[in-house]
DRENLORO-983208 format. One record per residue (C-alpha): residue number from 1; residue in one letter; x, y, z. Coordinates in pm, whole numbers. Layout:
i=NUM, aa=A, u=X, v=Y, w=Z
...
***
This chain:
i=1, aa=X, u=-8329, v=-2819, w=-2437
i=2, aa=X, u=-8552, v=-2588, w=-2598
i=3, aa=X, u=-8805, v=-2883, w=-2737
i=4, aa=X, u=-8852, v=-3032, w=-2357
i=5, aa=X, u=-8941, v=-2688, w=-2224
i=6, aa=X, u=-9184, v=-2619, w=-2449
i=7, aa=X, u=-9306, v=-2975, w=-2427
i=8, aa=X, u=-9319, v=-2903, w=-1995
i=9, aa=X, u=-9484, v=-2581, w=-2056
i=10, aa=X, u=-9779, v=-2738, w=-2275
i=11, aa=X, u=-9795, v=-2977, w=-1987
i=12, aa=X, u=-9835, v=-2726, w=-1774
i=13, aa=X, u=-10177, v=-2553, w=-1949
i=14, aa=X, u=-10044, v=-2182, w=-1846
i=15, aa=X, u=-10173, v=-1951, w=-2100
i=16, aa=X, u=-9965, v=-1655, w=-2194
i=17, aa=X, u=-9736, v=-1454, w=-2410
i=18, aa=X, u=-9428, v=-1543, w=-2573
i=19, aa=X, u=-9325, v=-1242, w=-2702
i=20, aa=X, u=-8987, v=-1172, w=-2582
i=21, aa=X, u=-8909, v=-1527, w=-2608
i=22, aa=X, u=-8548, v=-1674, w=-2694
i=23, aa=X, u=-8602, v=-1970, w=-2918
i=24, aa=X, u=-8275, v=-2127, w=-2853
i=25, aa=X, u=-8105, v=-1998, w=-2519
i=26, aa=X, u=-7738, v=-2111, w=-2565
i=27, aa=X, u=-7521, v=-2241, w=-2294
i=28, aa=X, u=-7697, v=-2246, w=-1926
i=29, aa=X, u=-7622, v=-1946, w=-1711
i=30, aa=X, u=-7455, v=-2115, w=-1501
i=31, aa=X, u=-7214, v=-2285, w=-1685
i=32, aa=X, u=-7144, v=-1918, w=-1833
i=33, aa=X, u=-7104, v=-1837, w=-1483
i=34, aa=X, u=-6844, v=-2062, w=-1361
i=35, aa=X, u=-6650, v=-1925, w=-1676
i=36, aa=X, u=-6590, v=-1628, w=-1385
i=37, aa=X, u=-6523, v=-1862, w=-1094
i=38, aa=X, u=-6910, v=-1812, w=-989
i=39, aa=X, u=-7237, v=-1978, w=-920
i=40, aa=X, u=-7544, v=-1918, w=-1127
i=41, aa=X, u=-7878, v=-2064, w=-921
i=42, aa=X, u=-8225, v=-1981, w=-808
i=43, aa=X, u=-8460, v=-2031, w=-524
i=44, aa=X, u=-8733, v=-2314, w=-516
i=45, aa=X, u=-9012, v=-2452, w=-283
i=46, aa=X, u=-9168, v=-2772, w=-202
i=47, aa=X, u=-9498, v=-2878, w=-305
i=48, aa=X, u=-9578, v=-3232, w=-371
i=49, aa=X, u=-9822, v=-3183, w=-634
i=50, aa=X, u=-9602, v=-3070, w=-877
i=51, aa=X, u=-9695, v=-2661, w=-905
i=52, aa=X, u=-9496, v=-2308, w=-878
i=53, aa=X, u=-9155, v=-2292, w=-857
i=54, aa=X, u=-9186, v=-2643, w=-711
i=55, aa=X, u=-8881, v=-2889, w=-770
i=56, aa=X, u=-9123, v=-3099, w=-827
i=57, aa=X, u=-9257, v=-2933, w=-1108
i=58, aa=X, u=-9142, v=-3075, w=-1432
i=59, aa=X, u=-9201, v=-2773, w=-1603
i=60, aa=X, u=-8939, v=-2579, w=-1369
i=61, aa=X, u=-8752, v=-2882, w=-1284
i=62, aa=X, u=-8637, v=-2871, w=-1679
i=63, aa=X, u=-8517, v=-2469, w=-1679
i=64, aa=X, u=-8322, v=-2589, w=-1342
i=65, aa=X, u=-8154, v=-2823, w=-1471
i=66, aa=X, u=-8039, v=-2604, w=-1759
i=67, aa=X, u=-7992, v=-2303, w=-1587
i=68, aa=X, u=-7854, v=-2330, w=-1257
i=69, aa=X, u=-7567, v=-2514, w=-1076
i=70, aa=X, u=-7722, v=-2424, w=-738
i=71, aa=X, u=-8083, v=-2340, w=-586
i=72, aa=X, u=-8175, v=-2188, w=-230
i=73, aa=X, u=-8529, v=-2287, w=-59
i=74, aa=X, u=-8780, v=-1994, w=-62
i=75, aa=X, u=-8944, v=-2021, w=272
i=76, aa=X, u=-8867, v=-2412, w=374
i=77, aa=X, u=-8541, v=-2318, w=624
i=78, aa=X, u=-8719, v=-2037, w=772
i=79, aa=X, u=-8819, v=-2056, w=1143
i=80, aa=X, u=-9180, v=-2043, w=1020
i=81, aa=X, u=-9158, v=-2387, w=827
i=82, aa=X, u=-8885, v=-2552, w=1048
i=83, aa=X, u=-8956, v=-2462, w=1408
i=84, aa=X, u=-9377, v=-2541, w=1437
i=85, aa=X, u=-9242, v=-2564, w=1851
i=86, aa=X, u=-8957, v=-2483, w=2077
i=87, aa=X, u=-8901, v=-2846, w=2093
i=88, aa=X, u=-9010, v=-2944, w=1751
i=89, aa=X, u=-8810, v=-2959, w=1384
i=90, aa=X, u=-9011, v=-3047, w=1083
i=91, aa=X, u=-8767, v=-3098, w=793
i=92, aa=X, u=-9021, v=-3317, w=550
i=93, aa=X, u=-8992, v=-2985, w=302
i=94, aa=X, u=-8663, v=-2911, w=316
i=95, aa=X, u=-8521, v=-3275, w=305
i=96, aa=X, u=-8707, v=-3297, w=18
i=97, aa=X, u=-8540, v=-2987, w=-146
i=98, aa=X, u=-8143, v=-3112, w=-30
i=99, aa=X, u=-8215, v=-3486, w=-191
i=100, aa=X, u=-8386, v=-3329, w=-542
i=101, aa=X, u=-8053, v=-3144, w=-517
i=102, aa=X, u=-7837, v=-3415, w=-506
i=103, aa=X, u=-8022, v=-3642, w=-724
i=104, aa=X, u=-7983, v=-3381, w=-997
i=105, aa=X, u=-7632, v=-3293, w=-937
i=106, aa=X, u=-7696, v=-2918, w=-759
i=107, aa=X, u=-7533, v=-2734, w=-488
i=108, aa=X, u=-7777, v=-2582, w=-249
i=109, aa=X, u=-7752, v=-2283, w=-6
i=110, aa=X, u=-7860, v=-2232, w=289
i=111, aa=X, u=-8150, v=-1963, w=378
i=112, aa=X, u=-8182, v=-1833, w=618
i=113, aa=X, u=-8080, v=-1964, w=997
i=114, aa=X, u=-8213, v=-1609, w=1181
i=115, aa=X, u=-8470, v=-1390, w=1016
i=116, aa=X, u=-8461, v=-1158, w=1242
i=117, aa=X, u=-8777, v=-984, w=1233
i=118, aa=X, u=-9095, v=-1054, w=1439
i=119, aa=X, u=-9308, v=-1054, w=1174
i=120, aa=X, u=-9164, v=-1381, w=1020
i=121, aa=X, u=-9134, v=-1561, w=1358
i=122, aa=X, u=-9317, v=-1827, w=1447
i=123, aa=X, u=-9610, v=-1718, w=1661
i=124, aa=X, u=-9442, v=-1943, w=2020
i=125, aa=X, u=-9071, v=-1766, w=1944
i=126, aa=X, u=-9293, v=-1411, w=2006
i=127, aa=X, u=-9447, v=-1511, w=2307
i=128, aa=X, u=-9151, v=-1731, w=2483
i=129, aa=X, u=-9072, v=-1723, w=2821
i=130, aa=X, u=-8723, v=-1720, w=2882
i=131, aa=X, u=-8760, v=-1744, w=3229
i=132, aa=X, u=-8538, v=-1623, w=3500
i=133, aa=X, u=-8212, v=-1670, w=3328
i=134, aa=X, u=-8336, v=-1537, w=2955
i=135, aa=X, u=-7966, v=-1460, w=2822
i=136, aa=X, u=-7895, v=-1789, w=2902
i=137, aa=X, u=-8224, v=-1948, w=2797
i=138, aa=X, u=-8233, v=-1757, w=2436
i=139, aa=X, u=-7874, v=-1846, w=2381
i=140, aa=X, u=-7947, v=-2190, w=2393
i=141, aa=X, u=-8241, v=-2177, w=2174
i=142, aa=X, u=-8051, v=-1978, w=1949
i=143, aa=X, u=-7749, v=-2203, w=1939
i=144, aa=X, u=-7966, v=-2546, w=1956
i=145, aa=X, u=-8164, v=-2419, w=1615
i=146, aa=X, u=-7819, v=-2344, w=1466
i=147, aa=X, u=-7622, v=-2641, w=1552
i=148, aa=X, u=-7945, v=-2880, w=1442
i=149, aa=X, u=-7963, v=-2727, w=1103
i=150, aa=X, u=-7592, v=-2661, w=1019
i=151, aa=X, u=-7569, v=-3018, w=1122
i=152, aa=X, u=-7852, v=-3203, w=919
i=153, aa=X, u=-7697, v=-3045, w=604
i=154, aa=X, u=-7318, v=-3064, w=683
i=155, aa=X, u=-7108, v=-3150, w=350
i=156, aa=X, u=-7395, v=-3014, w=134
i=157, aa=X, u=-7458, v=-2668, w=266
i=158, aa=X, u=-7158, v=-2450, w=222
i=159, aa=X, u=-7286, v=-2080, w=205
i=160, aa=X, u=-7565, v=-1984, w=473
i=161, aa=X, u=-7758, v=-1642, w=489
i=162, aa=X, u=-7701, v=-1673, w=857
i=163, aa=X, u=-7923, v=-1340, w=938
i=164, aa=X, u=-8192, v=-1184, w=692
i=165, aa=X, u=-8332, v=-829, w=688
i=166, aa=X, u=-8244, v=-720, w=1102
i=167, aa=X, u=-8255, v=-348, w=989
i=168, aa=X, u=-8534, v=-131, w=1175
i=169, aa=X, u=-8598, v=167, w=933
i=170, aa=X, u=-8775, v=345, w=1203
i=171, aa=X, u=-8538, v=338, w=1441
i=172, aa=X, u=-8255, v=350, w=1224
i=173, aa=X, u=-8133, v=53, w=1419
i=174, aa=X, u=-8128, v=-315, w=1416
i=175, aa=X, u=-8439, v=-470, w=1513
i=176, aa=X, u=-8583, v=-523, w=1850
i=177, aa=X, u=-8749, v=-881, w=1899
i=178, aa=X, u=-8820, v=-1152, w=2168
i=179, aa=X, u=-8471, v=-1299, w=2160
i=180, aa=X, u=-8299, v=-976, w=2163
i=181, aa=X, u=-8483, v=-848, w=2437
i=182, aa=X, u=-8380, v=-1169, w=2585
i=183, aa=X, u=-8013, v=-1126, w=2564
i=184, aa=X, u=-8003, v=-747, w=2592
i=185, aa=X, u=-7981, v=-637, w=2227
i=186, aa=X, u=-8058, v=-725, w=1866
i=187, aa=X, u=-7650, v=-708, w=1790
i=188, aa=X, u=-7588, v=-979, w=2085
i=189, aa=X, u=-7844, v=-1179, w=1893
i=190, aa=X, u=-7650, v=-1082, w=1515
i=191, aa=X, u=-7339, v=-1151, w=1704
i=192, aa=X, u=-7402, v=-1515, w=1867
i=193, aa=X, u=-7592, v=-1607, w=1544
i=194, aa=X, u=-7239, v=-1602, w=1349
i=195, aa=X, u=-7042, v=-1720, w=1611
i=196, aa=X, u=-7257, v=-2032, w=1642
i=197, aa=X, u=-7257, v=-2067, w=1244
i=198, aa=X, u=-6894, v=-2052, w=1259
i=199, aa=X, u=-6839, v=-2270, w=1555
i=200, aa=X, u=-7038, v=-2526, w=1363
i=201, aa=X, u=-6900, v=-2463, w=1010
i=202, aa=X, u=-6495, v=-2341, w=1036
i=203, aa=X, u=-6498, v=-2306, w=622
i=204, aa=X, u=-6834, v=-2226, w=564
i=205, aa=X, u=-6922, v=-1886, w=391
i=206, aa=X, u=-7113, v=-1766, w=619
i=207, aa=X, u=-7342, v=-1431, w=474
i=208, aa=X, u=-7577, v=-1148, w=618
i=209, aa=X, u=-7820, v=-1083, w=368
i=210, aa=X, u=-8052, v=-766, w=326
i=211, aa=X, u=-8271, v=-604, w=43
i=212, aa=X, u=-8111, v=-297, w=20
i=213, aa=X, u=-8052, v=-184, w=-406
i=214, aa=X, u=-7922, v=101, w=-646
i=215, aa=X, u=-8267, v=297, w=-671
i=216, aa=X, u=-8229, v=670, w=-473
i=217, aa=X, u=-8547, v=553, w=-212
i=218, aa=X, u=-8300, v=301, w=-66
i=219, aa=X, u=-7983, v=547, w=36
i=220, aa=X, u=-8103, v=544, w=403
i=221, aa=X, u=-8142, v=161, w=379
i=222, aa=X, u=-7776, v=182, w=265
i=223, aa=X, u=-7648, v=384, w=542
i=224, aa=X, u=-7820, v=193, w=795
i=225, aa=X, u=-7668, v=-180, w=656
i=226, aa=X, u=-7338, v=23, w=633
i=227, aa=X, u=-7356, v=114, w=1026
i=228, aa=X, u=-7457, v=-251, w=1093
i=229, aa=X, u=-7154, v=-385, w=877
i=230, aa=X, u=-6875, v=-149, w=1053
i=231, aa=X, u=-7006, v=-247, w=1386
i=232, aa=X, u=-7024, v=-639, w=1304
i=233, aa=X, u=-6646, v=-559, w=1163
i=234, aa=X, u=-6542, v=-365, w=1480
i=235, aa=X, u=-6675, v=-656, w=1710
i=236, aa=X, u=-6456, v=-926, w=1539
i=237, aa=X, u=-6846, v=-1107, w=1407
i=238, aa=X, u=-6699, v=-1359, w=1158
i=239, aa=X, u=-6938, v=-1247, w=895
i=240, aa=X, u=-6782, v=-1319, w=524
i=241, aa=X, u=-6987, v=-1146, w=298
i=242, aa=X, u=-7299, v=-920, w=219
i=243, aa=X, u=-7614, v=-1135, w=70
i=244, aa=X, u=-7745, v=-807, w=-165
i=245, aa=X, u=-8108, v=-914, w=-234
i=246, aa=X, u=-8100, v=-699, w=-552
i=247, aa=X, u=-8483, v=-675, w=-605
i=248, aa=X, u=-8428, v=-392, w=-780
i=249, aa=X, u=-8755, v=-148, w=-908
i=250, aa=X, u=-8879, v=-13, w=-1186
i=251, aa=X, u=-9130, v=195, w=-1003
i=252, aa=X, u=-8995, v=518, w=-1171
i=253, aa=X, u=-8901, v=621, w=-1514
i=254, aa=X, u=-8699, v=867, w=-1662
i=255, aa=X, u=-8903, v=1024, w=-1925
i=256, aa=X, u=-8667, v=1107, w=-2180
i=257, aa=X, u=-8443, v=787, w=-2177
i=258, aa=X, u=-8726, v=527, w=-2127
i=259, aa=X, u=-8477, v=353, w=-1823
i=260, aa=X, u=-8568, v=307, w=-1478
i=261, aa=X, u=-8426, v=549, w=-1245
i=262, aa=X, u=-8067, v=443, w=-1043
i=263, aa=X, u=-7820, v=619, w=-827
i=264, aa=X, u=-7502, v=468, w=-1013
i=265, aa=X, u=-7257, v=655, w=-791
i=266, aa=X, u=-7406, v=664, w=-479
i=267, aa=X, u=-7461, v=243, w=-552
i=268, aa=X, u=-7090, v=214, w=-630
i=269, aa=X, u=-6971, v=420, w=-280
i=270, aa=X, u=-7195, v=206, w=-101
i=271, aa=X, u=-7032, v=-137, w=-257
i=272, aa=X, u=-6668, v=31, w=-250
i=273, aa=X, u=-6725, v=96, w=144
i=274, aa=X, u=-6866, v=-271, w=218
i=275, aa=X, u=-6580, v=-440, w=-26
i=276, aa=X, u=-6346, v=-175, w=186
i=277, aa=X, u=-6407, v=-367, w=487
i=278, aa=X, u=-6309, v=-679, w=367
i=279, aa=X, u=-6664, v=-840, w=255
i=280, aa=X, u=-6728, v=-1025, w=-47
i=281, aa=X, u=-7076, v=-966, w=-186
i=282, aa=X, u=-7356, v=-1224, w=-368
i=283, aa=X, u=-7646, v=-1135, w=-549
i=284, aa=X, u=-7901, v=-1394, w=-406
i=285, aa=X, u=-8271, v=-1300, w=-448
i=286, aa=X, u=-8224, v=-1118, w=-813
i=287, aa=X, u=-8573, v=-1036, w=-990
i=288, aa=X, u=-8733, v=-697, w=-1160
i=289, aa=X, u=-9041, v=-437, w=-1017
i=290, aa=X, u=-9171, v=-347, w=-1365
i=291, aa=X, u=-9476, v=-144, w=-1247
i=292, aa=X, u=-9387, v=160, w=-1365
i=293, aa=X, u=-9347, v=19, w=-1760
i=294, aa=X, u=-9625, v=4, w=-2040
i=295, aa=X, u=-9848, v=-267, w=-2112
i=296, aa=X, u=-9689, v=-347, w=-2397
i=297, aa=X, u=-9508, v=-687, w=-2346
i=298, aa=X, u=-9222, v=-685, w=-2625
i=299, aa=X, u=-9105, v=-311, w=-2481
i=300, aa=X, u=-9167, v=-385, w=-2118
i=301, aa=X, u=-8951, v=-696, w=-2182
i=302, aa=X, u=-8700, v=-523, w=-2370
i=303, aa=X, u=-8691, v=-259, w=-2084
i=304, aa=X, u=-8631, v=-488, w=-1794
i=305, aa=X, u=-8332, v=-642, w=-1983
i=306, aa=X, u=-8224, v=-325, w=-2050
i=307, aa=X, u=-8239, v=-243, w=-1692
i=308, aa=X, u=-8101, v=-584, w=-1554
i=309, aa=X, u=-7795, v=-539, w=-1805
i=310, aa=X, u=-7732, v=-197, w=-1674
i=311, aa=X, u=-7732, v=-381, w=-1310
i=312, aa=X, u=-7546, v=-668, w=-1386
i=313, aa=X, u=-7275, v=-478, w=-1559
i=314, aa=X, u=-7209, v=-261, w=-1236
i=315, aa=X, u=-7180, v=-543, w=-1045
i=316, aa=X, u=-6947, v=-730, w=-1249
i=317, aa=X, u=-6727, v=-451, w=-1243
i=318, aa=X, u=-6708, v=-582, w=-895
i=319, aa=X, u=-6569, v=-930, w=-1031
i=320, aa=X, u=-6297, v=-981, w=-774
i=321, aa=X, u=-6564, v=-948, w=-469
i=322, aa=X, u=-6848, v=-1074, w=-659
i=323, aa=X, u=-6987, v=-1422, w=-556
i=324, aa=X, u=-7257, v=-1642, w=-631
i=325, aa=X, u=-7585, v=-1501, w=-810
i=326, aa=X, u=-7936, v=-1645, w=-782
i=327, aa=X, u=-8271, v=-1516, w=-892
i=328, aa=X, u=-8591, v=-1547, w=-626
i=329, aa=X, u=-8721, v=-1747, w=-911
i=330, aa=X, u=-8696, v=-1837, w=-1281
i=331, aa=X, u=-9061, v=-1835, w=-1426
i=332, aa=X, u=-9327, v=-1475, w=-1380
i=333, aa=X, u=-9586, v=-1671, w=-1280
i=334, aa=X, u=-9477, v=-1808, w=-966
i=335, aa=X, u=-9268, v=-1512, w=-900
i=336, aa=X, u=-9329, v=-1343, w=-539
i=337, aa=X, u=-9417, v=-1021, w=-704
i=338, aa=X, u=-9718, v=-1140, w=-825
i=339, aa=X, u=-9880, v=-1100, w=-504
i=340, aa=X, u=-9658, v=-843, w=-334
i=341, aa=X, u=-9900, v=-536, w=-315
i=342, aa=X, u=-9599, v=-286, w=-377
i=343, aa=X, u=-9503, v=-451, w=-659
i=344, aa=X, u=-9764, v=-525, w=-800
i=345, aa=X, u=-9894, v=-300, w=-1154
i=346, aa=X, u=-10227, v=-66, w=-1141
i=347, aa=X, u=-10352, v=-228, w=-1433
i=348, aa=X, u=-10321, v=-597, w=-1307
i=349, aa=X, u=-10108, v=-724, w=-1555
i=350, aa=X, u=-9816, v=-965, w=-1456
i=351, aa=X, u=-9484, v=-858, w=-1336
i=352, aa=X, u=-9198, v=-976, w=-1600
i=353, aa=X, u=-8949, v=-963, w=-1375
i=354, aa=X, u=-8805, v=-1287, w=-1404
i=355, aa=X, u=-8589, v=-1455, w=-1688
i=356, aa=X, u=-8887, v=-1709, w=-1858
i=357, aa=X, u=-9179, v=-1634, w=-1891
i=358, aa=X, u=-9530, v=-1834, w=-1747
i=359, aa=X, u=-9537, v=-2045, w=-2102
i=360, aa=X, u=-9140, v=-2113, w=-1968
i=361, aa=X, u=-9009, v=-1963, w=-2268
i=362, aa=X, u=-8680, v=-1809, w=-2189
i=363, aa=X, u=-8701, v=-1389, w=-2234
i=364, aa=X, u=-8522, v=-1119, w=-2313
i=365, aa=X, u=-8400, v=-1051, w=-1960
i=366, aa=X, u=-8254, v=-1419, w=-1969
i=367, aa=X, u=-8021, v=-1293, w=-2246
i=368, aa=X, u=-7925, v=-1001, w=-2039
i=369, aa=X, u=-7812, v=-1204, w=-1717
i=370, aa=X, u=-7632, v=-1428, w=-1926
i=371, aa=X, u=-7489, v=-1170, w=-2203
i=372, aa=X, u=-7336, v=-932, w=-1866
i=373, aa=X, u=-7167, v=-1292, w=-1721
i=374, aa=X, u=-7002, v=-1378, w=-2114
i=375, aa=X, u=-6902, v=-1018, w=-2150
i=376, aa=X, u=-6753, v=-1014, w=-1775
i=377, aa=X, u=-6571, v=-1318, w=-1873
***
């Protein structure tokens, strides 16, 4: 495969480095993967005209069909994209995604059914008037969303993030938005979210995802996801597993080992409590903050690999609860970091935080995903 990439990426007229690049990658990732009874994928979009992280982008059309055994849409399922009205579906995008799927032989997930965060709804869910019965009125818009998705894509979606990111650091609580104030509180909304997922899909794996990771800064995040779990848990929500976002930071550095800084233990209580409860875990939007890293491409390359390995290794050790893994996209230049502000590096360089580069040349932290999955067997 290695001559067709590099044939794509001249296509493609991206300039860049290839400094960290792997001539000859090996097996896919994902069919190492499967060697451990799990999926290797990544997330995609929709364009027609063929750019980003499109499918319809030869250029990273070719490293998914390599690569992956599975891809998730970036923003195409989200209310945003799919609910333009209360009365209105538009599924042109994500169609589109599901039949490239099948017409290259991929399993797709499903992402997300309830974001559950105001920010990310569509401007009419914020403003809806529920009327004089609200509980019963939000249910049903709730349920009606849930039941027309599941639906459209029953047989090829089998793993949903049902609900994304409902923790409200402020607060230290879930989230308060229109539907929840609607039915009384954001865990009545959590709660009839699942129950309608698993109403509609008995054998489904059916996920609560959240961007929670091993660096110190996130130990409230933690807590807080814990509290959310135990409660879900305690309530009888049919909630399978914990979606880990794992975009995990570089943003410090310990000076005299050159490696990002990570809690190790205080990541493997937090795992060891969720797994405790009976929840599998996934990896599913994997990518690397390198901001706080040199200039230098061949040791900021070597240092994110370094960094991912570290990761990847901890979370193998977790190979009986361990899932399906997907990066938030395969190739740095259409990587979300680019033009997330927290992310993004004081001396406007890319971020290399995903495994091929913006020539698609496969990098060092390629190597490291896939050496962690061959030595985790």
């Amino acid at each position: 495969m290695a001559a067709p990439l590099a044939a794509c990426a001249a296509r493609s007229g991206l300039g860049g480095t290839m400094a960290s690049s792997i001539v000859d990658p090996g097996p896919g990732i994902d069919a190492i993967a499967r060697r451990g009874g799990r999926r290797f994928g990544s997330a995609v979009s929709w364009k027609a005209a063929g750019t980003g992280m499109s499918v319809t982008n030869p250029a990273y059309a070719a490293i998914l069909r390599r690569e992956c055994g599975l891809i998730v849409p970036e923003n195409e399922m989200k209310w945003q994209t799919l609910r333009p009205s209360a009365d209105q579906f538009d599924f042109a995008a994500m169609d589109a995604i599901a039949e490239w799927a099948r017409g290259n032989a991929l399993e797709l997930r499903g992402h997300t059914l309830l974001w559950h965060r105001p920010q990310w709804f569509p401007d009419w869910l914020n403003t809806y008037d529920f009327g004089a019965t609200p509980v019963r009125r939000a249910e049903r818009l709730l349920l009606d969303h849930i039941r027309v998705v599941t639906n459209r894509y029953r047989g090829q979606i089998t793993s949903y993030d049902v609900v994304n990111e409902a923790i409200d650091h402020d607060r230290r609580a879930p989230i308060e938005t229109s539907l929840s104030r609607a039915m009384g509180s954001p865990e009545a909304v959590i709660d009839f979210a699942f129950h309608a997922a698993r109403a509609e899909l008995p054998k489904a794996e059916l996920v609560y995802n959240d961007y929670m990771s091993w660096e110190p800064a996130h130990e409230g995040h933690c807590v807080d996801v814990l509290r959310l779990l135990e409660g879900m848990k305690k309530r009888g929500v049919p909630c399978d597993a914990l979606g880990i976002q794992s975009h995990i930071e570089m943003f410090k550095v310990d000076l005299a080992s050159g490696v990002g800084v990570y809690d190790e233990a205080g990541w493997r209580r937090f795992l060891d409590e969720v797994t405790g409860m009976g929840y599998r875990l996934l990896i599913t939007e994997f990518d690397v903050k390198d901001s706080a890293l040199p200039a230098d491409l061949a040791m900021r390359d070597r240092k994110v690999a370094d960094y991912a390995r570290r990761y990847f290794d901890l979370m193998l050790d977790y190979d009986a609860h361990l899932g399906d893994i997907l990066a938030w996209g395969m190739v740095d230049a259409h990587n979300w970091l680019q033009y997330f502000d927290p992310a993004k590096r004081s001396d406007g360089l890319e971020v290399r935080g995903t495994p091929y580069d913006s020539n698609y040349a496969a990098k060092a932290l390629r190597e490291a995903i896939a050496g962690s999955l061959l030595a985790a067997g």
